[in-house]
Each structure stands twice: as structure tokens, then as C-alpha cells.
LOLO-823695 format. One record per residue (C-alpha): x, z, y. Coordinates in steps of 0.25 Angstrom, whole numbers, plus 5000, padded with zeros to 4 digits. Layout:
<paros>
XZY ...
</paros>
This chain:
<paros>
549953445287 549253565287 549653615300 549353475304 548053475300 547753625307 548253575320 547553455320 546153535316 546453635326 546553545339 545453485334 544753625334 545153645349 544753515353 543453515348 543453675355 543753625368 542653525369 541653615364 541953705376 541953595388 540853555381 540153705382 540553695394 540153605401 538753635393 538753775399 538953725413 537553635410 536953775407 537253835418 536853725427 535453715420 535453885420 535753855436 534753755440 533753835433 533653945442 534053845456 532953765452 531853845459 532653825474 533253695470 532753565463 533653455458 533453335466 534253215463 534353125477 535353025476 535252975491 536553025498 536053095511 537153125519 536753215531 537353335541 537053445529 537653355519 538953345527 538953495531 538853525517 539853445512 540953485523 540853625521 540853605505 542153525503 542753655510 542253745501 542553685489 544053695491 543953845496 543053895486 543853855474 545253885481 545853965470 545453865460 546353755467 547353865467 547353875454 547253735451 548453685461 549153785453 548753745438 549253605444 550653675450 550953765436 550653625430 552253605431 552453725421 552153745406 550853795402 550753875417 549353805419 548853865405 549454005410 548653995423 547453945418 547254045408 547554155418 546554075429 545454095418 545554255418 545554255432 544454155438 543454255432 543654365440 543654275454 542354215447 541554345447 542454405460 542554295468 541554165464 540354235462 540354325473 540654215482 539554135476 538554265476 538954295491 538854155499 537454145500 537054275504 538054265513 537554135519 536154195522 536654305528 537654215538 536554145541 535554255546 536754315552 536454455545 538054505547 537754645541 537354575527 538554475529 539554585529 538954655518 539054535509 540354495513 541054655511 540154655497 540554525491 541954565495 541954705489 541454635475 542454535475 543454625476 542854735466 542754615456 544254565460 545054675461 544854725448 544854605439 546254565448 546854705444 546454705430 547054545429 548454605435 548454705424 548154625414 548254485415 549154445402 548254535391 546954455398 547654315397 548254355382 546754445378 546154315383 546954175380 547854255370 547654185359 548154055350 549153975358 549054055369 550354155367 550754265373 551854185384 550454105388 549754245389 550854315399 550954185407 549454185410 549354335412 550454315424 549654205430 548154295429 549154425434 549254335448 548054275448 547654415449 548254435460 547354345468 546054375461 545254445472 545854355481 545154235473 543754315473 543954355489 544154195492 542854175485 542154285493 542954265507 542554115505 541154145505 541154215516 541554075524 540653995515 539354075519 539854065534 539753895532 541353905531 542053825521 543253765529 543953885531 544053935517 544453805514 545453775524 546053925519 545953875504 546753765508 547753845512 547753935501 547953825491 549053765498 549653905499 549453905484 550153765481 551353815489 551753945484 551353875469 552453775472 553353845478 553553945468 553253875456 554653835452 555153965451 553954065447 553253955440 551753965436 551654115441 551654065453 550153985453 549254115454 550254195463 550054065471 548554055469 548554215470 549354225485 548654085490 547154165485 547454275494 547854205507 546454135504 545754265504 546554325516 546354195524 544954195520 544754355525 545454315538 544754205541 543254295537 543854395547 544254315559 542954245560 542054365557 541554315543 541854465536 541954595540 542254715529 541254805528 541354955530 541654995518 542254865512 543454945512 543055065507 542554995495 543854915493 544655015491 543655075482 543654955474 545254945474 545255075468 544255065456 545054915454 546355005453 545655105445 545154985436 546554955436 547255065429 546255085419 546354935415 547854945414 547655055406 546754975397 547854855397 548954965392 548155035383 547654915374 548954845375 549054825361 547754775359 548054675372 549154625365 549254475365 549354465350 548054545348 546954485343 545754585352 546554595364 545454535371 544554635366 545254725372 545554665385 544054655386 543854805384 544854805394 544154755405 542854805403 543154955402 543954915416 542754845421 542054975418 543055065422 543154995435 541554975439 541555135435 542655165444 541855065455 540555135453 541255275455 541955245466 540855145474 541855045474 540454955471 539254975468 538554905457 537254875466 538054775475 538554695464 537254635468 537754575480 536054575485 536454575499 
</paros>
């Protein structure tokens, strides 16, 4: 009876939990709209006009926005066509979801914002036709998102199952639950900065009035996705989702370069390469040190450990100091063009 009774009050608990969060959510998303519209209001004022007017800008609008849509959240489709695939298997969604939460952060910071950030400025720019500032954003933005990519990939590689049991470790969550969502983040991994260069290279077509091309090669990176996902399901199981997504994510970013290069949208800089290699080296250097971490608090990561998420933390930011160090040292960035004032 008692345990009954401690179930019962339990659910109950988590019930009531879950509402109280969609309901902050859905409050916090108000805030931020108010916190928006505050400081858009001086260039814009809400008008509400309810006369449909449908003319040429409309139309223009409208033809090269549908495009976009599709191309800009490619990897979520991925990842949800393969949520509905891994559907067919026990618990896979759970263990995919899980390691889709660890990852979309870094392609948020990498990929989204510098996309977001870059557009614009490169729109004024196409449109006075200033090539020498064109290129010079393009190489910057490029050169970032791989300094934010690269690293935050390697250190998921190295340590995708003590994240996933340091972050979701906990209650029901066991340690079986923990090693299958630290497979799916290690290949996810794989095609992080491949994420974040989609972002960025699909900019670079959106700034030039190009939507239907990063469309048309999103449409065959998703189908490329689906067929390898089926294909191989039955016999590697839900693995075989964020290789999928993974390999799918890099023919995007391949097709996407191509494409920038055959119709003279992007050149490399000078010294692009010269600072690739610099920042492959300090992402290496970054590497070993955080490996050396992960092996040196292996105990304290252990998944029945109650601060291992303490310790992961630690982790990562001595990393993250060690590697913008080893950056600085080696001018593999320079802290001024984190700006992007171009």
C-alpha cells in the first residue's frame, strides 16, 4: 500500500514538473519577444493591416522564402526523418534525443549565429559590389566556425558517454541508456562542423538572393539520409541514424562549397589556410589535454558518482582555457575579430 501510495504521489510530482516547465516556457519565449520588440521598435512599428495585398514584392518574397525554409533547417529534418525511422526500435528515440540535446548547442553557437550574424553584412556588401570586403567576411566567418567547430567536435569524440552519464545520468536513466546515447553523440560528432559549415556556406547563397540552390541540395541530402537509414537499419540498428545524418551533412557541405566555387560566390583568402592548419593544431593540442582530463578524473566521471558533473564541467573549461591559450599563442585567432565588425 505504501508503495502504492509513493508511486502514485510521485507521478503526480512529475506531472505537475512538466507543466510548470512548458508553462516557463512558453512564458520565457513572451519575454524575449517583449525584450526583442523593444529595441526593433525605434526602426519598426507594429501596424496591424488586415487587407491582403498581393503584389510582385509579395510574390518575390514568398518564392524565395519557401526555399529557404527547407534548406536552413536540413539537419533538423534529418534528424527528425531519423527519430521517425529509429521509432521501429526500443527506446532508440530516447537515446538519440538525448545525444541531439548535447550537440545542437555547439551547431547553435558554430553554425546558427554566425549565419545569422554574417547575412546581412554580407547583403550590403553584394549589393555595392565591394568584393574585397565580401571575401574577407566570407574567409572570417569560415575561419570562426571552424575554430568553434572543430574543437567542441574533438572533445564530443572523446567523451561522448561521460557527457551523456555526467549530464542525464541520473534516476531511470541507467548506465545501458547512458552508453547508447554516448554512441549516437560519438557520430553526431562526426558531422558537427559539417552542420555549422551548412549554416555558414548557405548564407553565402541567401546573401547573393539564392534560396533554390541550397534547397534543391538539401533535398538531396535528406533523401540520401532516408536511404542509407533504411538500408542499414535492420542490421546496425539505431547507430546507423547520426552516421546517416552524419555522411548525408557532409555531402551538403561539399555540395554547397562546389556549387560557391563553380559560380564564383567564394574564394579562400590568402591565409585561410594558414590559419586552418593553425587552428587544427591548437583543436589537437586541445585534444590531448582534454583526454588527459577525461583519464585523469575517471573515477570521479564514473556513472554512479554523484559530482561527476562537476567534474566534467571543470573539465571543459580548463579545456576551453587551455585551447584559447594555445589559440592566442599561436595566432590561430585573434580575440579582436570575434567582433565580426567588418
Amino acid at each position: 500500500m505504501t508503495n502504492l501510495f509513493f508511486i502514485y504521489f510521485s507521478t503526480t510530482i512529475c506531472d505537475t514538473l512538466f507543466c510548470y516547465l512548458s508553462y516557463v516556457v512558453s512564458f520565457a519565449s513572451f519575454l524575449q519577444l517583449l525584450f526583442l520588440y523593444k529595441f526593433v521598435r525605434k526602426n519598426y512599428s507594429l501596424k496591424f493591416n488586415f487587407k491582403i495585398r498581393v503584389n510582385n514584392k509579395v510574390k518575390i518574397f514568398f518564392k524565395k522564402l519557401l526555399p529557404s525554409i527547407f534548406s536552413s533547417g536540413v539537419t533538423q529534418i534529418n534528424i527528425l526523418v531519423g527519430t521517425i525511422i529509429a521509432s521501429f526500435q526500443a527506446s532508440a528515440v530516447s537515446y538519440l534525443y538525448y545525444a541531439d540535446r548535447i550537440y545542437q548547442i555547439n551547431l547553435a553557437i558554430a553554425g546558427i549565429a554566425i549565419g545569422v550574424v554574417v547575412l546581412p553584412q554580407l547583403s550590403k556588401h553584394i549589393q555595392t559590389k565591394k568584393k574585397a570586403k565580401i571575401l574577407l567576411i566570407q574567409n572570417k566567418a569560415l575561419e570562426l566556425c571552424l575554430f568553434l567547430s572543430l574543437p567542441a567536435s574533438l572533445a564530443l569524440l572523446i567523451a561522448s558517454e561521460e557527457i551523456i552519464s555526467a549530464l542525464f545520468g541520473y534516476g531511470s536513466f541507467d548506465q545501458v541508456s547512458a552508453f547508447n546515447s554516448g554512441k549516437a553523440l560519438y557520430f553526431f560528432a562526426l558531422g558537427l562542423p559539417a552542420f555549422s559549415l551548412i549554416k555558414v556556406f548557405s548564407s553565402f547563397f541567401f546573401a547573393n538572393h539564392d534560396t533554390k540552390t541550397p534547397f534543391y541540395i538539401s533535398l538531396i541530402s535528406v533523401l540520401v539520409n532516408i536511404l542509407i537509414s533504411i538500408y542499414y537499419f535492420n542490421v546496425v540498428g539505431f547507430i546507423i541514424i547520426p552516421i546517416a545524418t552524419s555522411i548525408s551533412s557532409w555531402l551538403n557541405a561539399l555540395l554547397l562549397f562546389i556549387f560557391l566555387k563553380n559560380r564564383n560566390l567564394f574564394y579562400f583568402h590568402g591565409v585561410f589556410l594558414i590559419n586552418l592548419v593553425k587552428i587544427v593544431v591548437a583543436s589537437l593540442l586541445m585534444g590531448v589535454f582534454f583526454n588527459f582530463l577525461i583519464i585523469y578524473f575517471q573515477k570521479e566521471l564514473s556513472f554512479d558518482q554523484n559530482l561527476k558533473s562537476f567534474y566534467l564541467i571543470l573539465s571543459v573549461l580548463l579545456s576551453l582555457c587551455f585551447y584559447l591559450i594555445v589559440s592566442y599563442w599561436i595566432k590561430a585567432f585573434k580575440m579582436s575579430e570575434f567582433k565580426l565588425k567588418y
